[in-house]
N, CA and C of each residue as an Amber inpcrd file, in Angstrom:
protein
   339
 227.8040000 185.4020000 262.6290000 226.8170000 185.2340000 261.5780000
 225.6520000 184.4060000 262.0950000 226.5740000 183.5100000 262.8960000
 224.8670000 182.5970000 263.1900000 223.6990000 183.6020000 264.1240000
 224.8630000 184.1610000 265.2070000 223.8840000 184.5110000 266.0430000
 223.2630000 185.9390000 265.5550000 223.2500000 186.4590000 264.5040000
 222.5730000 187.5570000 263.2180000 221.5780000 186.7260000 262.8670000
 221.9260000 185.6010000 262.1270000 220.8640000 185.0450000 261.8360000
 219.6440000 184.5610000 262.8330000 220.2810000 183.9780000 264.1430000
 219.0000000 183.9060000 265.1430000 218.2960000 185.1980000 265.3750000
 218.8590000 186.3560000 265.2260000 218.6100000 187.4250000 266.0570000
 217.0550000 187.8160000 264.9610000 217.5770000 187.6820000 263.4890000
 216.7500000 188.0950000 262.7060000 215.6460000 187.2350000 262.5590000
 215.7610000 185.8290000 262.8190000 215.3880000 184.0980000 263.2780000
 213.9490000 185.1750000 264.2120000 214.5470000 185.6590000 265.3640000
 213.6210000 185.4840000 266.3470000 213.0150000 187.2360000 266.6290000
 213.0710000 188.0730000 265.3800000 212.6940000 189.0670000 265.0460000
 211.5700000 188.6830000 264.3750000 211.4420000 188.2880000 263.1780000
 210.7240000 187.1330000 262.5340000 209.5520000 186.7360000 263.2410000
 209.9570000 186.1500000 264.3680000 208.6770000 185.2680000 264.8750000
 208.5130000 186.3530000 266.1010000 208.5050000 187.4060000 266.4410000
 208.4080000 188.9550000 267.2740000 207.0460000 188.8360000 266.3410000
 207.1130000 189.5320000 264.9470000 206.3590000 189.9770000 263.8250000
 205.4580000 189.1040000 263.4060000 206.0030000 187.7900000 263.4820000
 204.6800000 187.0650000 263.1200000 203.8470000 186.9160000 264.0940000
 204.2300000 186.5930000 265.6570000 203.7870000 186.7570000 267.1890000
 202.3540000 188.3020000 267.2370000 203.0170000 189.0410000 266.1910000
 202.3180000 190.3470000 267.0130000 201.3650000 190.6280000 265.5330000
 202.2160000 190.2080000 264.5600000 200.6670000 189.9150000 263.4290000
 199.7000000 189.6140000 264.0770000 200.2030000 187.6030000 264.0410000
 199.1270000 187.1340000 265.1870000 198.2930000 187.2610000 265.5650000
 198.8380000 188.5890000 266.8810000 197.6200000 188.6970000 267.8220000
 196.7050000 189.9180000 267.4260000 197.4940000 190.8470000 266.0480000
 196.5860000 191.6360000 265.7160000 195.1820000 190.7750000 264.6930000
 195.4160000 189.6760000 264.0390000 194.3070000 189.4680000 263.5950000
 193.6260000 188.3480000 264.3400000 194.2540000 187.9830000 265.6140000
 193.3810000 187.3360000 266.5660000 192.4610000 188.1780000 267.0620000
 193.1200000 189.5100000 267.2360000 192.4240000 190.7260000 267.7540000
 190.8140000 191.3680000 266.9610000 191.4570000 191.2400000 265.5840000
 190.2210000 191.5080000 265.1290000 189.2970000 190.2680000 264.3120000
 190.1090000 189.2550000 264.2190000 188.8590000 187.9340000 264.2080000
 187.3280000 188.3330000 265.3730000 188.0240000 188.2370000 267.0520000
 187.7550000 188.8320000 268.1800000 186.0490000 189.6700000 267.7080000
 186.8320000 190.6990000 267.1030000 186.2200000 191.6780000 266.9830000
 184.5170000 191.7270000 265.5030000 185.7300000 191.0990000 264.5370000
 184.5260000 190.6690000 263.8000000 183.6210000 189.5660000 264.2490000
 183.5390000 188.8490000 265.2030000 182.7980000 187.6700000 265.5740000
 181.9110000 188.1810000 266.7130000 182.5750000 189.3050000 267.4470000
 181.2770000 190.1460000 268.6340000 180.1360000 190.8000000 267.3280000
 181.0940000 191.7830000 266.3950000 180.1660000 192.0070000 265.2440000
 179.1080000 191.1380000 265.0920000 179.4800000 189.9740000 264.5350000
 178.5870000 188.9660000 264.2810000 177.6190000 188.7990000 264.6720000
 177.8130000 188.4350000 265.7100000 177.0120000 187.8320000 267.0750000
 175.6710000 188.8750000 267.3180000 176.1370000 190.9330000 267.0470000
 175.4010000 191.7050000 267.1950000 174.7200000 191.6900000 266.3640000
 175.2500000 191.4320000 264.9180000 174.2960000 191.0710000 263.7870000
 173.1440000 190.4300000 263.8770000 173.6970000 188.7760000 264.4060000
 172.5020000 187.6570000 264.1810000 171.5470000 188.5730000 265.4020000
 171.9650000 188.5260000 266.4870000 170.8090000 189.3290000 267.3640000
 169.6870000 190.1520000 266.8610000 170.6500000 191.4170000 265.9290000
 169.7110000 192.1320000 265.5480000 168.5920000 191.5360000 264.3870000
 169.1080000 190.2930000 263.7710000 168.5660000 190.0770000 262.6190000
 167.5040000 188.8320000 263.2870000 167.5550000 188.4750000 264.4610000
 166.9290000 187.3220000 265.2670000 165.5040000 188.5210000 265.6450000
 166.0670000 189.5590000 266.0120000 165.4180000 190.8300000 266.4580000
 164.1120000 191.4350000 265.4700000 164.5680000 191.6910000 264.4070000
 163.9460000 192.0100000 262.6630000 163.0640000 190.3810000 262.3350000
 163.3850000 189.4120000 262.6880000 162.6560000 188.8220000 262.2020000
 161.3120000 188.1570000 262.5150000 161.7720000 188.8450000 264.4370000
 160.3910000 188.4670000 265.4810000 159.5430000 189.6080000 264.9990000
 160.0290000 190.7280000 264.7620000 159.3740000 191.7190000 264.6550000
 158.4540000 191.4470000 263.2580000 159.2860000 191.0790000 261.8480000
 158.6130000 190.3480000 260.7510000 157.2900000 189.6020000 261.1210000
 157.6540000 188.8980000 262.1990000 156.5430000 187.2980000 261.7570000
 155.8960000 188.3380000 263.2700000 155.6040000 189.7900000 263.7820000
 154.6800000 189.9200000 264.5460000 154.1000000 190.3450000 263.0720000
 154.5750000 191.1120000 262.6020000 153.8270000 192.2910000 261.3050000
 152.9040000 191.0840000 260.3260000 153.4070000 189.6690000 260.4010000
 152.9910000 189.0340000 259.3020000 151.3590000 188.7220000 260.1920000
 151.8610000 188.2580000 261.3270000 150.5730000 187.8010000 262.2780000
 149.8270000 188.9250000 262.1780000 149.9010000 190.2280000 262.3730000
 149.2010000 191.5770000 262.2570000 148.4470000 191.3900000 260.7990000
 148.9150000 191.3490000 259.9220000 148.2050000 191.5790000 258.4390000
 147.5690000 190.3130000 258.2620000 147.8820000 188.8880000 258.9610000
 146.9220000 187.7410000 258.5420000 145.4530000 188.1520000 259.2290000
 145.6100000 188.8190000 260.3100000 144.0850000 189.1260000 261.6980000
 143.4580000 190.1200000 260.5040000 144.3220000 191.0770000 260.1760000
 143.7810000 192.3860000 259.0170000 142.9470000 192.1290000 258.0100000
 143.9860000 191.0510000 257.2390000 143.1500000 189.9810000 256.2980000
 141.6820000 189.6370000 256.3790000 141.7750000 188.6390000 257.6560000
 140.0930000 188.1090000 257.9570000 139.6190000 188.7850000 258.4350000
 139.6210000 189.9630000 259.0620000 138.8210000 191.2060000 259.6510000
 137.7240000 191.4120000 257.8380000 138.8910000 192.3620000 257.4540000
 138.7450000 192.8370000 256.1300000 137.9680000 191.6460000 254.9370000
 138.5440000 190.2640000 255.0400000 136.9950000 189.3860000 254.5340000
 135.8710000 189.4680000 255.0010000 136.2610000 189.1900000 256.7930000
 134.4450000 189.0210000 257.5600000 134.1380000 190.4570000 256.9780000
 134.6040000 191.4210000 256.6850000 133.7340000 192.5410000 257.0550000
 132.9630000 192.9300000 255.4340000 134.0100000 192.5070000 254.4980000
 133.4470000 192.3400000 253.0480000 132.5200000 191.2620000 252.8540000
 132.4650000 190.1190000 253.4470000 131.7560000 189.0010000 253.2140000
 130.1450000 189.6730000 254.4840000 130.2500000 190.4910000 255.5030000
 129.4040000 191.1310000 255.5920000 128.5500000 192.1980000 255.0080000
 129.6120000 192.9020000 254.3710000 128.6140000 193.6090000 253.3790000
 128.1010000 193.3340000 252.0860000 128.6570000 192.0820000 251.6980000
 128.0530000 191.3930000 250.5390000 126.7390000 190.5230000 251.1280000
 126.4670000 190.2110000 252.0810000 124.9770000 189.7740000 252.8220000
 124.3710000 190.9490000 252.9630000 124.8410000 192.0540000 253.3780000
 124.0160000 193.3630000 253.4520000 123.1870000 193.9530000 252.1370000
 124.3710000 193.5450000 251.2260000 123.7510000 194.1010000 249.8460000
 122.2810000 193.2840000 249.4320000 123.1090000 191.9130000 249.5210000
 121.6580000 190.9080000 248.8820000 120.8110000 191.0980000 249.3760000
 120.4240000 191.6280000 251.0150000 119.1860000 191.5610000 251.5110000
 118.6190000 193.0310000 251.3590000 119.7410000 193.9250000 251.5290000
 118.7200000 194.9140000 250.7350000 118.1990000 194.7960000 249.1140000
 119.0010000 194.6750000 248.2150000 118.8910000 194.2720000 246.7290000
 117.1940000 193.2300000 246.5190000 117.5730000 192.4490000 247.4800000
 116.2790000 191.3010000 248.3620000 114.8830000 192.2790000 248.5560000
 115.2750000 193.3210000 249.6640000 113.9610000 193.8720000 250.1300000
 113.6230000 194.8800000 248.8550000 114.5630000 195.5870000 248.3720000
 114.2070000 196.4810000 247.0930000 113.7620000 195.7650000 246.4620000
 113.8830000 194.4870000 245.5950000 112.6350000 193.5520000 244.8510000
 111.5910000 193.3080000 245.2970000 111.3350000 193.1300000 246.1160000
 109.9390000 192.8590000 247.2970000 109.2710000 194.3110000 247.2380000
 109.6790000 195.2900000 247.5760000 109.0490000 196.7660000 247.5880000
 109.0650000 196.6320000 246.3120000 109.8500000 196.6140000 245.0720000
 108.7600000 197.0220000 244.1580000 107.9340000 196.4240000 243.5330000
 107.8610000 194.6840000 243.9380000 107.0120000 193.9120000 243.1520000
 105.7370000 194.2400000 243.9870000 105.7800000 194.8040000 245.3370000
 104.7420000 195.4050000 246.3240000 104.0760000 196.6220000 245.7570000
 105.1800000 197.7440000 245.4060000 104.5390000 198.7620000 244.2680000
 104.1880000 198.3400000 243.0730000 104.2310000 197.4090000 242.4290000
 104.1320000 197.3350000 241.2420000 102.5290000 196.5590000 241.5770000
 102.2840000 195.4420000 242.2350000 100.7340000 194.9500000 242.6590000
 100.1070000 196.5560000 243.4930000 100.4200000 197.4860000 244.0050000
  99.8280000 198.1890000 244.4310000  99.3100000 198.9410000 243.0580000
  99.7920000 199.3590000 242.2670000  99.6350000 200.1770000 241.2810000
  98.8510000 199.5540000 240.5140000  98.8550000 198.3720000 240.2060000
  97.8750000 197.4160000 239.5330000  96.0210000 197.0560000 240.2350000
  96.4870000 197.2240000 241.3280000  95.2550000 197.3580000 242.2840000
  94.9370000 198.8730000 242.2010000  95.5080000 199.9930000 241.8490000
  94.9050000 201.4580000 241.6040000  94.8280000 200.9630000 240.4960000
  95.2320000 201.0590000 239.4700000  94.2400000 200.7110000 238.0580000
  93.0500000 200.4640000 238.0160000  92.8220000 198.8670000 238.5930000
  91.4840000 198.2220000 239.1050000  90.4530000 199.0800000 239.4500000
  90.7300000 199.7860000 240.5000000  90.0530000 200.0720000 241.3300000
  89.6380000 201.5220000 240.6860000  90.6550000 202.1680000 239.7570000
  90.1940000 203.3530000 238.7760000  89.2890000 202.8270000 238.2830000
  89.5990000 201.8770000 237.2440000  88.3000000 201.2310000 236.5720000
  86.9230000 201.0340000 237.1650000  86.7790000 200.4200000 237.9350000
  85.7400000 200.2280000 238.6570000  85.1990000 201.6140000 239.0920000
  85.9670000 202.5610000 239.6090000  85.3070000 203.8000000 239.8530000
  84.9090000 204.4910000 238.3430000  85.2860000 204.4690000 237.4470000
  84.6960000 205.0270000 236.0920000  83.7790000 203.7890000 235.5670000
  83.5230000 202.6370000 235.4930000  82.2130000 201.6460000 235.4490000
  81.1810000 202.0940000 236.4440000  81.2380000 201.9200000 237.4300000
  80.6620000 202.7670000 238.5590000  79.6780000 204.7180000 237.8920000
  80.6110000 205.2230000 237.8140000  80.6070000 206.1800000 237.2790000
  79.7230000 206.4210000 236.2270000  79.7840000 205.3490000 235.3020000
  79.2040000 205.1310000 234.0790000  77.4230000 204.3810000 234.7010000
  77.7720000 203.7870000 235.2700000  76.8950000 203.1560000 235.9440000
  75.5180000 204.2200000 236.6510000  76.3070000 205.2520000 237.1860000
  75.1740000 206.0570000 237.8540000  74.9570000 206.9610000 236.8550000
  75.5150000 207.3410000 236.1080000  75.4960000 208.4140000 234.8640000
  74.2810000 208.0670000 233.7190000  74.2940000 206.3190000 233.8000000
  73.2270000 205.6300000 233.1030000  71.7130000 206.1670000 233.6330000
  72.0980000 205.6770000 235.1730000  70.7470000 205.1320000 235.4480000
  70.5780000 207.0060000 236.0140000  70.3610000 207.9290000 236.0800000
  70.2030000 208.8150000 235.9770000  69.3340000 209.5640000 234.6810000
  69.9830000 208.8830000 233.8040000  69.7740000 209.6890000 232.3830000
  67.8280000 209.1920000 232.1140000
């Protein structure tokens, strides 16, 4: 009886021995996992903070280039006021100068008569 009982005693620790090494085996295994994980995710995140650096340059491109065409506008908006306050004294000087040609006009029409 005793030596049944060792036999089953040291069957026992066979099974727990080879449990064991099966989940030593795949501890093992989930921890290379791991390891490929953080890599890849060390990997994804250089790649992140390139994409973030990419869209901050995009960013100030895309201001300078709006904050350039908002100077573009004013100075044309600028020269279009200037041209027409330029047409608008030009047209005022043809008035004038109509006038004066029909005084004129009137003038020789007088001294004729």
């Amino acid at each position: 009886a005793e030596q049944q009982a060792k036999r089953s005693l040291e069957q026992q620790l066979v099974q727990i021995k080879q449990s064991h090494e099966k989940y030593e085996s795949r501890i093992s295994s989930i921890s290379s996992h791991s390891e490929s994980l953080n890599q890849r995710i060390s990997e994804v995140e250089k790649e992140k903070q390139s994409l973030i650096n990419d869209l901050s340059i995009l960013e100030r491109r895309l201001d300078q280039q709006s904050k350039d065409y908002q100077a573009k506008v004013v100075d044309y908006e600028t020269r279009i006021d200037v041209i027409s306050k330029h047409q608008l004294g030009l047209e005022l000087e043809k008035q004038r100068l109509e006038q004066q040609i029909q005084l004129l006009e009137q003038d020789i029409q007088r001294q004729t008569e």
